[in-house]
N, C-alpha and C positions, 0 to 999 in steps of 0.2 A: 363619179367620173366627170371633170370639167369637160366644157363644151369645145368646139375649136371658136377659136374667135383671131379675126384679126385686124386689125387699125389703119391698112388699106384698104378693106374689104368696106369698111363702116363709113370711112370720110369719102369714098370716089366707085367704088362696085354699086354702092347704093343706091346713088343716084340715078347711074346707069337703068338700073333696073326697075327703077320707080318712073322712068320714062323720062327723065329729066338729062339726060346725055348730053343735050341741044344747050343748056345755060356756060355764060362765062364763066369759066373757072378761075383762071390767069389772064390778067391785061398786064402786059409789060409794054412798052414804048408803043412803036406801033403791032404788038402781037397780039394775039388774043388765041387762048386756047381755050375748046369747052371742057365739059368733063370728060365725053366720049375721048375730046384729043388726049388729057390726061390720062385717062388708060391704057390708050396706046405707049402713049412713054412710060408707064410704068414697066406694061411688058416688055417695052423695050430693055428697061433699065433689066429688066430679069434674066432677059437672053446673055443680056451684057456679062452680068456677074457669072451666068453659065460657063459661057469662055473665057471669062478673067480666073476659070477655078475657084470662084468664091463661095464656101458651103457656108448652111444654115448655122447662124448665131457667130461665124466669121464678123469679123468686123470689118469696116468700109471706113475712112475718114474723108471727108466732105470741105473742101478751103471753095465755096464756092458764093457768086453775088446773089441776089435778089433776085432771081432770073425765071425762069418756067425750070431749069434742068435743076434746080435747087427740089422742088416738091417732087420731081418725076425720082431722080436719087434717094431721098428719104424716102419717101415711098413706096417705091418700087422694092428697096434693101428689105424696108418689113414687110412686104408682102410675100419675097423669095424665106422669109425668117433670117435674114441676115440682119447686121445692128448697126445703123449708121450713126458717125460719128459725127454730126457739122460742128467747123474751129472758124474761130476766128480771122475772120480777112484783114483785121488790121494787124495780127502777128507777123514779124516777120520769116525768115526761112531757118534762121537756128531756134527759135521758139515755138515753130509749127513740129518742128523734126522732133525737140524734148519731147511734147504733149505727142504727138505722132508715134513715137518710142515707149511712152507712158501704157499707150491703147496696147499695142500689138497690132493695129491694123496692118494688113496685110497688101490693102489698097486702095490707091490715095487717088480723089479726082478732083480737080481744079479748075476753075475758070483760067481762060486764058492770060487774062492780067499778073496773076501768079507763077503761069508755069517757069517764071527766071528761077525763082525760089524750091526745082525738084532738086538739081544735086546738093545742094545743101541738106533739103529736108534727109535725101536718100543717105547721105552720108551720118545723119545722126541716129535716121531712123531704119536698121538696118534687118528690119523682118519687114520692110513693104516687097515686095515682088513687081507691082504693075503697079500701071499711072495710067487716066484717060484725062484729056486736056476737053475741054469744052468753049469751043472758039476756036480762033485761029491766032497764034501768039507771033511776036513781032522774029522776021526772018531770022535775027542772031540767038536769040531764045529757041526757035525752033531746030536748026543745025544741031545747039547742044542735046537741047532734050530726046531727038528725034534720033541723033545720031551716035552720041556717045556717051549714054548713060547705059550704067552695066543691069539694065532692069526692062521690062515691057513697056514701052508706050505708046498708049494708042491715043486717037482724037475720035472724040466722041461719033462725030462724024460717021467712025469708021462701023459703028451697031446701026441696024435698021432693018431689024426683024420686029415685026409689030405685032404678030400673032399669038394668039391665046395662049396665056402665060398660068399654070396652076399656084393657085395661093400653099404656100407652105403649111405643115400640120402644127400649128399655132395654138396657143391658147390666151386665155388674160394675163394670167401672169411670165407668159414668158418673152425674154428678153425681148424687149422692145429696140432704145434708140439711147446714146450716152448725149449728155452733154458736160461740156466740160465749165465748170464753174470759173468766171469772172477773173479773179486773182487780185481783187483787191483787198484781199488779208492776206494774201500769199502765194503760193507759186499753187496753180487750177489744182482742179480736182476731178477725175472723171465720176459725175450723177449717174448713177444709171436707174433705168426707167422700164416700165415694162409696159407689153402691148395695149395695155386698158388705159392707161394714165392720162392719153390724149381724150379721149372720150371720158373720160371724169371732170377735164377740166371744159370741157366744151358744156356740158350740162351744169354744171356749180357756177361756174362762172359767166362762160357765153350765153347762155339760156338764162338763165334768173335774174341775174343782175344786167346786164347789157342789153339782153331780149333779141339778141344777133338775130336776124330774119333773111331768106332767102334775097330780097331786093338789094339787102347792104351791099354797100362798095367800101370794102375795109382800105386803109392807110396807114403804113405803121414805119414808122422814123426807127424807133428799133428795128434793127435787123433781124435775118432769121435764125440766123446761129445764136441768137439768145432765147431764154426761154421766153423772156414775153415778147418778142419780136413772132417767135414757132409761133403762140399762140392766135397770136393779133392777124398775124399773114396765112396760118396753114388752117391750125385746128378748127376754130370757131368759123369764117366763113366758108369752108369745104362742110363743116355739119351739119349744116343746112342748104348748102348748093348756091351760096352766095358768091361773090368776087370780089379775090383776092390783087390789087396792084401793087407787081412788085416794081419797083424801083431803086435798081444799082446804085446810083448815086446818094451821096452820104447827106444826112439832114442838115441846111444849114436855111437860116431863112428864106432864100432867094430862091434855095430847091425846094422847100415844104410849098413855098407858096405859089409856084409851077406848077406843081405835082397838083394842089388842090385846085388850080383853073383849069388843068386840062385835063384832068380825069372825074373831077365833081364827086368825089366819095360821100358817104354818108358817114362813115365814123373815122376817127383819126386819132390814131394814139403816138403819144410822144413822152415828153421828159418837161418835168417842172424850169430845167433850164433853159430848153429849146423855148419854149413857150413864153420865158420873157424875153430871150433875143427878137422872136418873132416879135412883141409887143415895141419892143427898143429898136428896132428895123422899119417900123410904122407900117408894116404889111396892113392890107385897106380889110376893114369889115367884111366886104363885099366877097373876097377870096373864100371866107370860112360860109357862104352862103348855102351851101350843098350840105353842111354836116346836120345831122341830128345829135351828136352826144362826141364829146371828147375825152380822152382816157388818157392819164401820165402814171406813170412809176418811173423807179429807180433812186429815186429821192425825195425825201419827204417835199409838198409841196407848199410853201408858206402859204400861210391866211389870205394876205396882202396880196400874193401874184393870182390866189383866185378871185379875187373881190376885183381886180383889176381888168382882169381876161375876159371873166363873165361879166359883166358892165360893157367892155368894148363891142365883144363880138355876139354875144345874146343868144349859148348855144351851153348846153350842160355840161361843165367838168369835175369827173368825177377821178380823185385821187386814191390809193389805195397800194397795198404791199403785196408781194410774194417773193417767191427766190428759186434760184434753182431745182434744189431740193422738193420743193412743191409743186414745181411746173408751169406755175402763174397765179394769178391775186387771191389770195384765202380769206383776205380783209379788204373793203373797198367799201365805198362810199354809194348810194343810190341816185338815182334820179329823185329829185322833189326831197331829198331828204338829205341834204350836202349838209357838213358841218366842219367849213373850210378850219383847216389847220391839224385835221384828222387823219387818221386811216380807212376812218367810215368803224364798220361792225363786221364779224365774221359771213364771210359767204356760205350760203345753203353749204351743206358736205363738214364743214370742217368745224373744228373744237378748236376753242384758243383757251388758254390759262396763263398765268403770269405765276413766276415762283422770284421769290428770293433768295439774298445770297444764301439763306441755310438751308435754301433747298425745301421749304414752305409757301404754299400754294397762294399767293394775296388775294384774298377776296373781298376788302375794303375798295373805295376809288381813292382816284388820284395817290395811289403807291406803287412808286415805279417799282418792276421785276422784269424777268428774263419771261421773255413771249415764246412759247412752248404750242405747238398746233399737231391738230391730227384730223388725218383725211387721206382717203383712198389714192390721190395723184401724188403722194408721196412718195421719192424715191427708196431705189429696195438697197441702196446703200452710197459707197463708196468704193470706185476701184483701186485697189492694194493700199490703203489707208487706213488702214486698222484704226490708228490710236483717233486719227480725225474722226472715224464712224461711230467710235464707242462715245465720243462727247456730243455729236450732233446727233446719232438716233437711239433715242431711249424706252426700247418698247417699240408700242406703238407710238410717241411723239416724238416730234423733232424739234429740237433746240434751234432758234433761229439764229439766237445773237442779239437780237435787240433786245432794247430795253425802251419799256413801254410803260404808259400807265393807263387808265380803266375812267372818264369820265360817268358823274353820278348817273348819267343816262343811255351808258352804255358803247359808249364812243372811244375809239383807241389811239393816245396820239404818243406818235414817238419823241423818244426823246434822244436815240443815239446809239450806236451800237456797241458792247459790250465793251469794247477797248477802245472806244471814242469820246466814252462821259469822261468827264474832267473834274476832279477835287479837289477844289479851292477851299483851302482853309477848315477844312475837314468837312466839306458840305460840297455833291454831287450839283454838278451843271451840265446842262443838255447842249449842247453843241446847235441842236434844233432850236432851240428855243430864241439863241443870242442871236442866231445866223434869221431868224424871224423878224426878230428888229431888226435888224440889218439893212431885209430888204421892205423894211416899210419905208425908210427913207426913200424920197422920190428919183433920186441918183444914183442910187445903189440898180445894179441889175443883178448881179449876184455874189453869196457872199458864202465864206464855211469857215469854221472856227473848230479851233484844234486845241489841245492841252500842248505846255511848252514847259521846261524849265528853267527855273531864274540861274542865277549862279551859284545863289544860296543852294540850292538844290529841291527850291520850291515848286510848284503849278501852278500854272497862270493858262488866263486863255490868249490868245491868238486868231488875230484873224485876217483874212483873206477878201478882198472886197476888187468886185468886178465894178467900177464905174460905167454907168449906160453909154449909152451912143452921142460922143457929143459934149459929153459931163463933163465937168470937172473937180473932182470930191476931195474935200480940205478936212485931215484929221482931226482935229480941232471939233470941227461944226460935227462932223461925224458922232465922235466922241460927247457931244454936248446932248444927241439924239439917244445917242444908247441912256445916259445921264438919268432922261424923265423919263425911261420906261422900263431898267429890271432897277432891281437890287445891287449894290456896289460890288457885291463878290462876282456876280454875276457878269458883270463889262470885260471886256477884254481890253489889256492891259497893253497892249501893242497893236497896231494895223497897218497890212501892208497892202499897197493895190496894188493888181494883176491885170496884165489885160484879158487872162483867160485861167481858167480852173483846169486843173489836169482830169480829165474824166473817163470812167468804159463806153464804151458805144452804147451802152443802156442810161449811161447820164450819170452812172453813180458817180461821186467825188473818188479820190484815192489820196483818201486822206493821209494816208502812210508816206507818199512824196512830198505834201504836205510838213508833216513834220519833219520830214528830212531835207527839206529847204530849208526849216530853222537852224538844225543842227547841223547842217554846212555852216551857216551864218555867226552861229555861234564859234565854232572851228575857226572860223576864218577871221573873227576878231581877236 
């Protein structure tokens, strides 16, 4: 007989009960909630879903910012055993309705900046019943939504029962919270997750490698509707009774470097990209004086931009992978033990292997294969995607997609993701590797390199190159860089500058628009 367990109860009932009610939990602008306040909005959230008619393992879909009602909703839904969904705030209202329609949720809450985007949604998504708006949305938005949508809407406002709310009959494994996957292979994917998942990755990852401690003031440029945003903002600083600052506002140097003078965090997690705008921005040392350790994903992070970062500002960054499916980093980098241009080694909890294309295990170094992981925070599927679940979960492991290789010392560096390597001349090249050189050039700020085809109907690389702040970058000289440091097959063969990378809010490239800018180009010639 499993126990009951539940993933409100662990991250925010705990603490209560251990006498720590009284700590910051949420710092957002000028708010500050403790964990006592968090429970009360939990409950609240609970009373909410009572008269929204929402039963256990219903689902909830969440379009909401950075805010205090963002933890109080997720939270609150698993604590009632309901499954909250958080989407995307950069989607707009026929892309939230798909994904919205995808779920079944039944109902939908919004920050107020969104609520122009319900009859739309409503209109795609036609099994939602209710909406709750959270704010107060601009007068002409309000008339529609308030007025004349054929559905319930209410404003958060309108719940304010704060009383002792019962935790649902829960267990580990049962359904927890969906997230929906990124979409840059393709149109999202609903992850689903179950109630233990968050407290797997708080101990594998928060605890051992990070050493997250109650005093932390976490910061995280990912948002929360991703999974490493959840974890950077919810899981790991609620595990320990630390505070979480959230911040609406979208990452760009001007805001990261705000947010770290007026809130002073201790840890700060972002995107290998951000981290050189910040550097090409000239943001001062002195800003980053509060952190003890800094953290990126989403993209591998060059050698070069850490050799550079860590020199400037004289604070530990450590790089590392995860994905949806796992819920946050499996592979990461330590403190005292960096090995810039890596993924680092497997985190405590989790098994990595690399297979090839025949489906045979590498256990040589330096031979790339398909990075294959297993570990308890991985998700228990895919929703109604059959043929996608039967290639990404195999057993117990999960097919990542990348493609990796195994240094003699244990160290895992990517080299590109399964439909991203490029075959030149019948010899595989890392996309990672070119885009490496790239940005060692001192004008380069960032750079991605994609497979192309000639006319002949050959592959070549391509690439994309962000000039710093101020630069001016001549192909030629460019070109002459790449020259003394791969191999010929290895250069790319065209370059074009951009002034900006198409990217997800997690930083990943999309690389798929990428090539589809060539092949307009080509088209068009």
């Amino acid at each position: 007989m499993h126990e009951l367990y539940n993933a409100a109860n662990w991250l925010i009932d705990r603490h209560i009960e251990a006498g720590n009610g009284s700590r910051v939990a949420v710092e957002s602008g000028d708010e500050k909630y403790t964990y006592a306040d968090m429970q009360r909005e939990m409950f609240r959230v609970q009373h909410a879903l009572a008269v929204l008619q929402v039963r256990q393992e219903d689902r909830v879909a969440l379009v909401l910012n950075d805010e205090a009602a963002f933890p109080a909703w997720f939270l609150g839904s698993m604590r009632s055993g309901v499954v909250p969904i958080p989407l995307s705030t950069m989607l707009n209202g026929e892309e939230l309705g798909f994904v919205i329609d995808d779920s079944r949720a039944t109902v939908v809450v919004l920050s107020a900046a969104y609520a122009k985007s319900l009859p739309v949604i409503r209109s795609i998504a036609t099994d939602l019943k209710r909406a709750v708006i959270v704010g107060e949305p601009d007068e002409v938005t309000r008339k529609i939504i308030y007025g004349e949508m054929e559905m319930g809407v209410y404003s958060w406002s309108d719940f304010d029962d704060l009383e002792i709310a019962p935790t649902a009959k829960t267990k580990e494994d049962s359904p927890g919270f969906w997230l929906y996957s990124s979409g840059t292979t393709g149109s999202p994917k609903g992850v689903m997750h179950r109630q233990k998942a968050l407290e797997v990755t708080a101990v594998n990852y928060g605890a051992s490698v990070i050493d997250i401690r109650p005093e932390d003031r976490c910061l995280s440029a990912a948002k929360l509707f991703f999974a490493f945003g959840l974890g950077n903002s919810l899981t790991f600083p609620f595990s320990v009774g630390a505070t979480s600052i959230l911040n609406p506002a979208w990452a760009t140097p001007k805001s990261v470097a705000e947010a770290l003078e007026r809130y002073r965090p201790t840890i700060f997690y972002g995107s290998p990209g951000l981290l050189a705008s910040i550097m090409d921005n000239g943001v001062r040392p002195e800003v980053m004086s509060s952190l003890r350790l800094v953290v990126v994903s989403g993209e591998a992070l060059p050698a070069e931009i850490h050799r550079r970062f860590t020199e400037l500002y004289k604070v530990p960054l450590l790089d590392g992978v995860g994905s949806t499916e796992a819920l946050h980093m499996f592979m990461c980098n330590r403190v005292g033990e960096e090995h810039p241009g890596t993924s680092g080694r497997p985190v405590d909890g989790y098994d990595v292997k690399l297979i090839d294309g025949d489906g045979i295990e590498v256990t040589g170094p330096e031979s790339p294969g398909y990075l294959h992981i297993r570990g308890d925070s991985i998700a228990t599927g895919y929703w109604c995607r059959y043929e996608s679940a039967k290639k990404a979960f195999i057993g117990e492991w999960l097919r990542t997609g990348d493609v990796y290789t195994r240094t003699q010392d244990g160290y895992y560096r990517f080299l590109g993701r399964d439909n991203d390597m490029i075959k030149i001349g019948g010899i595989w090249v890392s996309p990672a590797e070119v885009e490496s050189v790239l940005t060692e050039h001192p004008d380069v700020l960032e750079a991605a390199v994609v497979g192309a085809r000639t006319i002949t109907g050959l592959e070549t690389a391509v690439a994309f190159v962000v000039p710093g702040s101020g630069k001016v970058l001549d192909a030629s000289a460019l070109e002459q860089h790449c020259r003394t440091r791969m191999a010929a097959f290895k250069r790319p063969r065209e370059i074009f500058f951009v002034e900006e990378l198409p990217k997800t809010a997690t930083g990943k490239v999309k690389r798929f628009q990428l090539r589809q800018q060539i092949a307009d180009r080509v088209t068009a010639d």
